[in-house]
PyMOL CGO cylinders between C-alpha atoms (Angstrom):
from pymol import cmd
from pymol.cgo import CYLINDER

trace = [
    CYLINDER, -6.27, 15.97, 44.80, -5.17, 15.28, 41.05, 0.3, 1, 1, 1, 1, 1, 1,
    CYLINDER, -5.17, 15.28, 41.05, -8.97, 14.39, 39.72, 0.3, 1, 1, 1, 1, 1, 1,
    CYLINDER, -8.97, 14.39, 39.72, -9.95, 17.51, 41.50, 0.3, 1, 1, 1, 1, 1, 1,
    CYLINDER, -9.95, 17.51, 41.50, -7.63, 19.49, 39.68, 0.3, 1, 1, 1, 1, 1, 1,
    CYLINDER, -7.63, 19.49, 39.68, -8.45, 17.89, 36.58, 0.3, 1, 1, 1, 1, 1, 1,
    CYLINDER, -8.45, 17.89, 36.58, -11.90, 18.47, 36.87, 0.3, 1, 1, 1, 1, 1, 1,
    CYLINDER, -11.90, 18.47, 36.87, -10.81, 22.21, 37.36, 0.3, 1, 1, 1, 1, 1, 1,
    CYLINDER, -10.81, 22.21, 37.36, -9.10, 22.54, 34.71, 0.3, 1, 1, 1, 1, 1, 1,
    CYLINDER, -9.10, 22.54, 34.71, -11.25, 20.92, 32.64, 0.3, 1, 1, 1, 1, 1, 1,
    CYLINDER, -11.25, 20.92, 32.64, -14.19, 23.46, 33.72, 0.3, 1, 1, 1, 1, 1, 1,
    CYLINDER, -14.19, 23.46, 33.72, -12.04, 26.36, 33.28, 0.3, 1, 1, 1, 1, 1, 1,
    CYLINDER, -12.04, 26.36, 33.28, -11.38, 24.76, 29.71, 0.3, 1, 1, 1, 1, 1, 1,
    CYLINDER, -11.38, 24.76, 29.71, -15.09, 24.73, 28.98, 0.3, 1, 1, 1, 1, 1, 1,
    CYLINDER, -15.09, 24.73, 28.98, -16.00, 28.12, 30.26, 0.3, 1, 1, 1, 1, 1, 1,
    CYLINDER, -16.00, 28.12, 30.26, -13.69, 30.14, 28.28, 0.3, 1, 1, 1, 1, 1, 1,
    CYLINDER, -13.69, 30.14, 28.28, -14.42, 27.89, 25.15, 0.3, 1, 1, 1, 1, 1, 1,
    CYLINDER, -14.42, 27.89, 25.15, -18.09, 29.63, 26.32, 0.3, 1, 1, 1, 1, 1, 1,
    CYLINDER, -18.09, 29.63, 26.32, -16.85, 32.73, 26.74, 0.3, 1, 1, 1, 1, 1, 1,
    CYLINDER, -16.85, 32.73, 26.74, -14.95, 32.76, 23.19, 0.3, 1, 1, 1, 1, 1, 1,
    CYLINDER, -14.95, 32.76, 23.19, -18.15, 31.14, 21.71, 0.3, 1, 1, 1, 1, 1, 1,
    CYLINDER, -18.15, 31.14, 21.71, -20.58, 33.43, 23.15, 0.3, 1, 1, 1, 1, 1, 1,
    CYLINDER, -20.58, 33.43, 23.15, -17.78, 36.51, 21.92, 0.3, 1, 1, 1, 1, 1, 1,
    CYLINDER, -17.78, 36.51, 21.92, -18.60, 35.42, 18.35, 0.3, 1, 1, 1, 1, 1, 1,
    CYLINDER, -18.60, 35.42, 18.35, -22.16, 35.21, 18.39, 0.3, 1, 1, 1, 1, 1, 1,
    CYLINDER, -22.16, 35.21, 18.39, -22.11, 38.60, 19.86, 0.3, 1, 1, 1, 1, 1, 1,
    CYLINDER, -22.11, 38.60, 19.86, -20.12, 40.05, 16.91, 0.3, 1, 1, 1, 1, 1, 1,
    CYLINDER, -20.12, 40.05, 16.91, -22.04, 37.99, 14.67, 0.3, 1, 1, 1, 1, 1, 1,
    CYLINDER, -22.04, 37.99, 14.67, -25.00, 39.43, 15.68, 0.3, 1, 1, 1, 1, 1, 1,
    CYLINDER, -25.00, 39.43, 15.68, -23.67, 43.34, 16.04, 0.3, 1, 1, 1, 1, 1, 1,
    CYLINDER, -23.67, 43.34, 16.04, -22.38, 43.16, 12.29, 0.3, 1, 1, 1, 1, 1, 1,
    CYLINDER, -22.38, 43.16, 12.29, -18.66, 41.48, 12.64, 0.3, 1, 1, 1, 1, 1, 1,
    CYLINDER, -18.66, 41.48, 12.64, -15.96, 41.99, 15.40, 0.3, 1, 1, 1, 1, 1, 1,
    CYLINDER, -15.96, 41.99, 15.40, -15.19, 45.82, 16.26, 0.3, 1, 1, 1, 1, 1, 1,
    CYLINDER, -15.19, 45.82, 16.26, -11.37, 45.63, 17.02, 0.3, 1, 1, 1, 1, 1, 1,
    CYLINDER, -11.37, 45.63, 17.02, -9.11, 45.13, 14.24, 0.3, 1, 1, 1, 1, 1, 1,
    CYLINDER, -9.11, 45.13, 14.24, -7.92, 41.69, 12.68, 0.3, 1, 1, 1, 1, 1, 1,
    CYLINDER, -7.92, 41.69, 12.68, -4.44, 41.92, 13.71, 0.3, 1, 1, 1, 1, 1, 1,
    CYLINDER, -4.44, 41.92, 13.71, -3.12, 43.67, 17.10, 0.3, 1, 1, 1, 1, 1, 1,
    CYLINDER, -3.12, 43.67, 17.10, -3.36, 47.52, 16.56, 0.3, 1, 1, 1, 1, 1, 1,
    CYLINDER, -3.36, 47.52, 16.56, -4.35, 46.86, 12.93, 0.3, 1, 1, 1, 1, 1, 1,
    CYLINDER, -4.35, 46.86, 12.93, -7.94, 48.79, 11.39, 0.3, 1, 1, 1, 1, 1, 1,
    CYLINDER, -7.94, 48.79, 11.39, -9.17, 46.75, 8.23, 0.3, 1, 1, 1, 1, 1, 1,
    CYLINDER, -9.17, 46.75, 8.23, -10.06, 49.48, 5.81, 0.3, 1, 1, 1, 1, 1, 1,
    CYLINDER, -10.06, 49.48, 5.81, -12.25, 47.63, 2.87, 0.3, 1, 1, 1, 1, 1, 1,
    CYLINDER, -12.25, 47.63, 2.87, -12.85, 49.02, -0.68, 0.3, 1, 1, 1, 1, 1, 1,
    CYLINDER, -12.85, 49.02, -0.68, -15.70, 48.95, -2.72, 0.3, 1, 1, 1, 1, 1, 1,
    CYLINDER, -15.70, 48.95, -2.72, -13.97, 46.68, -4.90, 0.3, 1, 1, 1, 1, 1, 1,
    CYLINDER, -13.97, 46.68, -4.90, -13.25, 43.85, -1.58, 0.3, 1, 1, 1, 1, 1, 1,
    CYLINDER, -13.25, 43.85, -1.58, -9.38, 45.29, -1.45, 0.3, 1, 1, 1, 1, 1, 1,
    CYLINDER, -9.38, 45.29, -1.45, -8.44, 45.56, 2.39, 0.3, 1, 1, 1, 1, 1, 1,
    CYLINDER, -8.44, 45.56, 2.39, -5.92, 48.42, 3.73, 0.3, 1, 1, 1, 1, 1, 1,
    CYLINDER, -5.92, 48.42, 3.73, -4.69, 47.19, 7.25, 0.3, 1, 1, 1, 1, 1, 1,
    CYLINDER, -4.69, 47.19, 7.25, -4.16, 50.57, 8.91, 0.3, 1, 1, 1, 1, 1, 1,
    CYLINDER, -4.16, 50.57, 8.91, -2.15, 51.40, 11.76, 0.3, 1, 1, 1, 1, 1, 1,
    CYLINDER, -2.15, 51.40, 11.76, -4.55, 53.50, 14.31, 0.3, 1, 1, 1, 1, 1, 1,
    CYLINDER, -4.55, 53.50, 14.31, -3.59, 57.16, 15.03, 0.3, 1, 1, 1, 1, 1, 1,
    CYLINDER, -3.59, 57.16, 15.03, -6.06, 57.82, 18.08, 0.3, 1, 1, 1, 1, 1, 1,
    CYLINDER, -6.06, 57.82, 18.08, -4.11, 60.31, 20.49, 0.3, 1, 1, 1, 1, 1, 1,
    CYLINDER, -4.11, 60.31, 20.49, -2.53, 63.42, 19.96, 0.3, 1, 1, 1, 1, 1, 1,
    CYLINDER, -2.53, 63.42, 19.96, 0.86, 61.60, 20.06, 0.3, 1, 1, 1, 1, 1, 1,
    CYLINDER, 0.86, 61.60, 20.06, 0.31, 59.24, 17.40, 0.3, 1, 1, 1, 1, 1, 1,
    CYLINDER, 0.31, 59.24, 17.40, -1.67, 61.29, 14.57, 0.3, 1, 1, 1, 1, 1, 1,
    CYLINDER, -1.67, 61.29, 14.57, 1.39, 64.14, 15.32, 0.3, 1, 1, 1, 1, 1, 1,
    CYLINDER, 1.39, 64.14, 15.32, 4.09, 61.34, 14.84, 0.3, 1, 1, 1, 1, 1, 1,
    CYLINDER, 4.09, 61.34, 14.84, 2.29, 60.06, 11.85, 0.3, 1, 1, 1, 1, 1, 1,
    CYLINDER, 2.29, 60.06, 11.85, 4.57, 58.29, 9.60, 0.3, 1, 1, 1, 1, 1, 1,
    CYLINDER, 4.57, 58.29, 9.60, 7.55, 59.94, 10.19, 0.3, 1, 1, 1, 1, 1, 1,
    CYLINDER, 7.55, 59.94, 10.19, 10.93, 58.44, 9.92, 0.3, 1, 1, 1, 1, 1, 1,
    CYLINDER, 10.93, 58.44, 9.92, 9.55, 55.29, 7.85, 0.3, 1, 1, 1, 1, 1, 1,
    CYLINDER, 9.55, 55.29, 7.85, 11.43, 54.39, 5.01, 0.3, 1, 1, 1, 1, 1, 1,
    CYLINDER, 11.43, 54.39, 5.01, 8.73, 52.31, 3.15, 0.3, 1, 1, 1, 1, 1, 1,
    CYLINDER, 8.73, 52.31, 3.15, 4.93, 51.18, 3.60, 0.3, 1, 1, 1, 1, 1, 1,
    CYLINDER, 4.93, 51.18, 3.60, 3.88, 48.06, 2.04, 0.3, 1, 1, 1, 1, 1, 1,
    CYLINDER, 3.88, 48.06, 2.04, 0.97, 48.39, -0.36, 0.3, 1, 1, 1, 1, 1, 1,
    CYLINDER, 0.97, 48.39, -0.36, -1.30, 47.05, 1.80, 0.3, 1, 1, 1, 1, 1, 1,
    CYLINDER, -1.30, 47.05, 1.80, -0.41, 49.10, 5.01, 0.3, 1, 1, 1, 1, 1, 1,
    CYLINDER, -0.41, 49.10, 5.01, -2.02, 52.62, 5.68, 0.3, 1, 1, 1, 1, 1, 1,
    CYLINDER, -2.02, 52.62, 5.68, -2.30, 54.61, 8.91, 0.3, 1, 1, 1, 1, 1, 1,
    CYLINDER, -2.30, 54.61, 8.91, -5.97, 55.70, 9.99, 0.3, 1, 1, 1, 1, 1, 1,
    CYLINDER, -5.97, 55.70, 9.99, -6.17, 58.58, 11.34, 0.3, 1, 1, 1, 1, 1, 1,
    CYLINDER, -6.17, 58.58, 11.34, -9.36, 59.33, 13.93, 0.3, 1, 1, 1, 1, 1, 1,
    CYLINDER, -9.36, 59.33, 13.93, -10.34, 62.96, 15.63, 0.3, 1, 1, 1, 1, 1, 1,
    CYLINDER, -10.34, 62.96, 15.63, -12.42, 63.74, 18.28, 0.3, 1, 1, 1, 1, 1, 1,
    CYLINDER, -12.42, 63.74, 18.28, -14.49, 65.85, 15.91, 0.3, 1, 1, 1, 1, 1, 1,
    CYLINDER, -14.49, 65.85, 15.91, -14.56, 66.76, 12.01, 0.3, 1, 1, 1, 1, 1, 1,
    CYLINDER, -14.56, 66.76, 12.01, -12.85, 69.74, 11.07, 0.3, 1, 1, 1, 1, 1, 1,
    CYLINDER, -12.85, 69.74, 11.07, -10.92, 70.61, 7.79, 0.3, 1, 1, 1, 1, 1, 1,
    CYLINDER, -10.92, 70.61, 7.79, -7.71, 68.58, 9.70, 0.3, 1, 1, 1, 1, 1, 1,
    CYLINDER, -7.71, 68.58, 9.70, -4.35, 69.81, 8.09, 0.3, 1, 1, 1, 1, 1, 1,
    CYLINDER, -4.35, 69.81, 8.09, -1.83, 67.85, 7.16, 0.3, 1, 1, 1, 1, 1, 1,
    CYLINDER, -1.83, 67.85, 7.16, 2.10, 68.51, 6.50, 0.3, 1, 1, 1, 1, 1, 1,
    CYLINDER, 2.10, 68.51, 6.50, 4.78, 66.09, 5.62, 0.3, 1, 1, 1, 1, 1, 1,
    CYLINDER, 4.78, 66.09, 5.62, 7.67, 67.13, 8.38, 0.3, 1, 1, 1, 1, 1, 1,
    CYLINDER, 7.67, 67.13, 8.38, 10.05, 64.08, 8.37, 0.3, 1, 1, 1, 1, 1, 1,
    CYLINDER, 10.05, 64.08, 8.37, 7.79, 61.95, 6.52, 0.3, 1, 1, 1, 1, 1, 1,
    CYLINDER, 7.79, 61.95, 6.52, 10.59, 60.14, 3.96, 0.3, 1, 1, 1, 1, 1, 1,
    CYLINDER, 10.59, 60.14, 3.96, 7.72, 58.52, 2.11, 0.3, 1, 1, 1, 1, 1, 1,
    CYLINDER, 7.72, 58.52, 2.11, 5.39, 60.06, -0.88, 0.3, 1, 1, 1, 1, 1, 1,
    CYLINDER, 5.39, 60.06, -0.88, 1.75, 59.40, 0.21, 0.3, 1, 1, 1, 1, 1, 1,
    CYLINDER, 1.75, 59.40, 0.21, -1.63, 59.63, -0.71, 0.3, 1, 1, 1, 1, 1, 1,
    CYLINDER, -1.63, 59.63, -0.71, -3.96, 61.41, 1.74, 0.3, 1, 1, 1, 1, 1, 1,
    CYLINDER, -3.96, 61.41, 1.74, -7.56, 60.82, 2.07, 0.3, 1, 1, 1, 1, 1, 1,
    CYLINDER, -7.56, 60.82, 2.07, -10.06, 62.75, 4.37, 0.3, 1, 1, 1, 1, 1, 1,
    CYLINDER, -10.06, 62.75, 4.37, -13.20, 60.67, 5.00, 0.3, 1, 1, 1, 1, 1, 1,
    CYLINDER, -13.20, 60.67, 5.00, -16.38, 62.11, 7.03, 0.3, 1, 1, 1, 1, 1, 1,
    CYLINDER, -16.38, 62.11, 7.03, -18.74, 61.02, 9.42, 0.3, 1, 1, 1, 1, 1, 1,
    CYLINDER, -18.74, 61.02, 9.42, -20.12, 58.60, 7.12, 0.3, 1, 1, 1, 1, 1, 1,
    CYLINDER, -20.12, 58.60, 7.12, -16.70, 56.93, 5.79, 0.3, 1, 1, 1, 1, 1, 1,
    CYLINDER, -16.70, 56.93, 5.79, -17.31, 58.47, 2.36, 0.3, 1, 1, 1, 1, 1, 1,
    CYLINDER, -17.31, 58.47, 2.36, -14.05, 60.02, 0.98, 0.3, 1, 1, 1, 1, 1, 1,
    CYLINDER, -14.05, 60.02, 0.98, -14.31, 64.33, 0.91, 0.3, 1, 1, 1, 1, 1, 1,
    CYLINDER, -14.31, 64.33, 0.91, -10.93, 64.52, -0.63, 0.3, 1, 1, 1, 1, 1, 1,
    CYLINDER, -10.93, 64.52, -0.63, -7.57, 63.45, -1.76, 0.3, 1, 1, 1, 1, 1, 1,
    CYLINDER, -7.57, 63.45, -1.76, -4.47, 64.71, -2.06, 0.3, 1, 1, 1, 1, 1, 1,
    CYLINDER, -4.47, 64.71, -2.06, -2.70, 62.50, -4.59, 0.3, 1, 1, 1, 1, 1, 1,
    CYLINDER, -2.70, 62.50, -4.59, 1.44, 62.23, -4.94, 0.3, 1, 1, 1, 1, 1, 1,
    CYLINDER, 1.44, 62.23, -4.94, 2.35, 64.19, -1.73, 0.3, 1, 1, 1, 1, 1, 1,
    CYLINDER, 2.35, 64.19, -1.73, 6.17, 63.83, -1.69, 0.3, 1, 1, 1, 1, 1, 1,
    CYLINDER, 6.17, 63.83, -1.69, 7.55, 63.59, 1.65, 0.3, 1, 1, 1, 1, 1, 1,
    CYLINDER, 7.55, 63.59, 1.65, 9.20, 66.55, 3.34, 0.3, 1, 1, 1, 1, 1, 1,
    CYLINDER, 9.20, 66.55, 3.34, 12.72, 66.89, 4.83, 0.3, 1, 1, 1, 1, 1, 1,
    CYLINDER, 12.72, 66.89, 4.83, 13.50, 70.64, 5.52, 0.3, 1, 1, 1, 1, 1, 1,
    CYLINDER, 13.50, 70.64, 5.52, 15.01, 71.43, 8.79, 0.3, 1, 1, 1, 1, 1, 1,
    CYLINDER, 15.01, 71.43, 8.79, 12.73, 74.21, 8.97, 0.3, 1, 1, 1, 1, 1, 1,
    CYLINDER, 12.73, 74.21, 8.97, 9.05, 73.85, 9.32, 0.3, 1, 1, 1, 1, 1, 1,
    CYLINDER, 9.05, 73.85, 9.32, 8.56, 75.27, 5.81, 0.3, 1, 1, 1, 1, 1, 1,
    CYLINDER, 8.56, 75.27, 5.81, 6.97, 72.11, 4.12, 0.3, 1, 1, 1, 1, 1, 1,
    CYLINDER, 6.97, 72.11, 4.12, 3.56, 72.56, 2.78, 0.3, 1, 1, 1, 1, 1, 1,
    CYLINDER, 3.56, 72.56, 2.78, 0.27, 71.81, 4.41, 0.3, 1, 1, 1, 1, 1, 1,
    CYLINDER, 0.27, 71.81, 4.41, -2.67, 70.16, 2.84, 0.3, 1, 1, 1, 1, 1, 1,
    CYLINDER, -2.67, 70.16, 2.84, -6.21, 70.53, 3.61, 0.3, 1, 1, 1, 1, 1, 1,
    CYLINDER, -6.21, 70.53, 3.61, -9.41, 69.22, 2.88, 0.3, 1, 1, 1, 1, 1, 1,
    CYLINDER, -9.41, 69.22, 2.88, -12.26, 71.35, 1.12, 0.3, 1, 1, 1, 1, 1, 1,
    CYLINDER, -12.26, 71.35, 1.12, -14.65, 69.95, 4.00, 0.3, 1, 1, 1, 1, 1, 1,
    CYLINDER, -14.65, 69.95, 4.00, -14.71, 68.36, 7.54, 0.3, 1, 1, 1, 1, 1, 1,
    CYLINDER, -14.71, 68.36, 7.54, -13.31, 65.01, 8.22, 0.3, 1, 1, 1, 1, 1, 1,
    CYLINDER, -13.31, 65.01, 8.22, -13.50, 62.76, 11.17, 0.3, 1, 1, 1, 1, 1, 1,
    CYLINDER, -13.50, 62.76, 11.17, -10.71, 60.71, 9.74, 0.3, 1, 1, 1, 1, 1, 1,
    CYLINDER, -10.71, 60.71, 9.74, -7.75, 60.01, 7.58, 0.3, 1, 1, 1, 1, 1, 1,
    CYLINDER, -7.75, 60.01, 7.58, -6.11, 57.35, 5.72, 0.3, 1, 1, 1, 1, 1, 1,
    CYLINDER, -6.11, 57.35, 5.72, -2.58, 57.72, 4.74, 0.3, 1, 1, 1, 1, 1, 1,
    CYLINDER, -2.58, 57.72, 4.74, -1.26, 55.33, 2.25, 0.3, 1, 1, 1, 1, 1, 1,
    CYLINDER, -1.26, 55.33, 2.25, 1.30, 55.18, -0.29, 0.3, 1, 1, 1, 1, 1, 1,
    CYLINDER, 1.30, 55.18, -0.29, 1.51, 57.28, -3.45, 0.3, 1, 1, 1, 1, 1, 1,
    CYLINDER, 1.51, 57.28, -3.45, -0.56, 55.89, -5.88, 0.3, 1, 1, 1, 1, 1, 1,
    CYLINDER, -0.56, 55.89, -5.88, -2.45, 53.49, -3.95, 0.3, 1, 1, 1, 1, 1, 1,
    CYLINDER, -2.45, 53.49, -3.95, -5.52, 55.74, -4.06, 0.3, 1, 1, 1, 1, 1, 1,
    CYLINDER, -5.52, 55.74, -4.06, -5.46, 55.67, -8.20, 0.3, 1, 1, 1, 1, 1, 1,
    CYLINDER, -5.46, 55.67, -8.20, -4.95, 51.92, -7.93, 0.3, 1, 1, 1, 1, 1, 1,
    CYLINDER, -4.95, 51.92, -7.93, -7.51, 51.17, -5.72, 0.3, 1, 1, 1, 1, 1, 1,
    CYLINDER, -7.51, 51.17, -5.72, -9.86, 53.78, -8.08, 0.3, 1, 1, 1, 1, 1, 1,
    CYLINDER, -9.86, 53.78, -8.08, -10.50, 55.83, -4.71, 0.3, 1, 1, 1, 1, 1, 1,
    CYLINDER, -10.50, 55.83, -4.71, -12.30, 59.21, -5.66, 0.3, 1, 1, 1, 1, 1, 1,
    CYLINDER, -12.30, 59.21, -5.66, -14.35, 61.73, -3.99, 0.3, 1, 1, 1, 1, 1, 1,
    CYLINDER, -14.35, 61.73, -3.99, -17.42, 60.02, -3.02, 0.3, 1, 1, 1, 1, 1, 1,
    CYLINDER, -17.42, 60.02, -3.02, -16.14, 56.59, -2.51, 0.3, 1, 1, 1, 1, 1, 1,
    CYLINDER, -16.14, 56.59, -2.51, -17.37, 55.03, 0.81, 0.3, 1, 1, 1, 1, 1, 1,
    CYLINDER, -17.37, 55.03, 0.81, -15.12, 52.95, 2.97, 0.3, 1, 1, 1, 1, 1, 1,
    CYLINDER, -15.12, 52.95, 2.97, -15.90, 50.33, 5.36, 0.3, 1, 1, 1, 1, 1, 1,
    CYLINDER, -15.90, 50.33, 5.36, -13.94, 49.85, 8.90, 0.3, 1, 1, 1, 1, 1, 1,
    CYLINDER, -13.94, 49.85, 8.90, -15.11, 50.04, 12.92, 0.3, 1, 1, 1, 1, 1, 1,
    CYLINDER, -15.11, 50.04, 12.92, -12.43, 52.11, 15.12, 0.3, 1, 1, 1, 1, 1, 1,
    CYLINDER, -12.43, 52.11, 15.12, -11.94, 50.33, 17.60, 0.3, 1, 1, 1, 1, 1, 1,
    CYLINDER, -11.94, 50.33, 17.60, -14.26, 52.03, 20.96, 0.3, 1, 1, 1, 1, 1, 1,
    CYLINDER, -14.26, 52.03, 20.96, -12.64, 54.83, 22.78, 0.3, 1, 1, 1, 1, 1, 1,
    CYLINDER, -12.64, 54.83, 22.78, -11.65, 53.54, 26.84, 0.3, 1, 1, 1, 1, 1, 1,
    CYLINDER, -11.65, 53.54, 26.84, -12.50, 55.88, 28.76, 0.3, 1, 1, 1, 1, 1, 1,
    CYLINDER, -12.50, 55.88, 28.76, -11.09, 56.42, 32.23, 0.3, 1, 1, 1, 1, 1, 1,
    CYLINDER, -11.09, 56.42, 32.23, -13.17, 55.12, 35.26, 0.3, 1, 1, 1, 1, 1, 1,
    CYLINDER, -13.17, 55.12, 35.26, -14.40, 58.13, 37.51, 0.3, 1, 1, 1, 1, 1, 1,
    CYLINDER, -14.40, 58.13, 37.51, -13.39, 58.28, 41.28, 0.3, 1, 1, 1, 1, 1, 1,
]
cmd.load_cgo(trace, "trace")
């Protein structure tokens, strides 16, 4: 009973060292993997090679929670918006504690605007300002003040990331 359990073992050893191999030649081949290097994290890559590792804000939930109540961001921390189609999306800073720099990107990942410097917003009232893009955007990277000038982003600047695939629910 022991060698045969062995031997099991051992085959279920080699077949998910397959699987895993066989997982890498398939993002090799489709241009690098398509989820994000850490759990939940979106590498956002600069022209210049710099990497952004954004938080993903995919539902409704998320992108309306934003950054709110965070007292800091690390330089190389962002949050990545993603809607289900471009518009001009509007953003506020409602119980955001942090200055940020906000950057609509279209379809193509090339930046359509940025709003540099946006101080956060703590008015009990929903009286803080709203900023909006002069074009549509399917996403939006938030990032700390000044980060965009540092990182020379300007309109026209194309990104490089893969969102994660959408799951959608199985029909019954």
């Amino acid at each position: 009973m022991l060698g045969a359990a062995s031997t099991l073992r051992g085959a279920a050893r080699l077949l998910a060292l397959g699987v895993l191999v066989l997982g890498l030649c398939t993002n090799a081949a489709v241009g690098g993997p398509a989820q994000p290097t850490q759990e939940g994290l979106v590498p956002v890559t600069t022209p210049q090679g710099v990497t952004i590792l954004a938080e993903l804000a995919d539902t409704t939930e998320k992108r309306a929670r934003g950054l709110m109540f965070r007292d800091s961001l690390p330089k190389d921390r962002g949050m990545l918006f993603t809607f289900p189609e471009p518009q001009p999306w509007t953003f506020w800073m409602k119980n955001t504690r942090i200055a940020l720099d906000i950057i609509w990107i279209d379809a193509t990942k090339k930046v359509i605007h940025i709003e540099r410097n946006v101080p956060g917003c703590l008015r009990l009232d929903d009286s803080c300002p709203n900023y909006q893009p002069n074009g549509n955007a399917l996403y939006v990277l938030e990032v700390g003040a000044g980060i965009a000038d540092g990182l020379q982003l300007d309109r026209g600047t194309k990104l490089k990331f893969q969102v994660p695939p959408t799951v959608s629910p199985i029909p019954r």
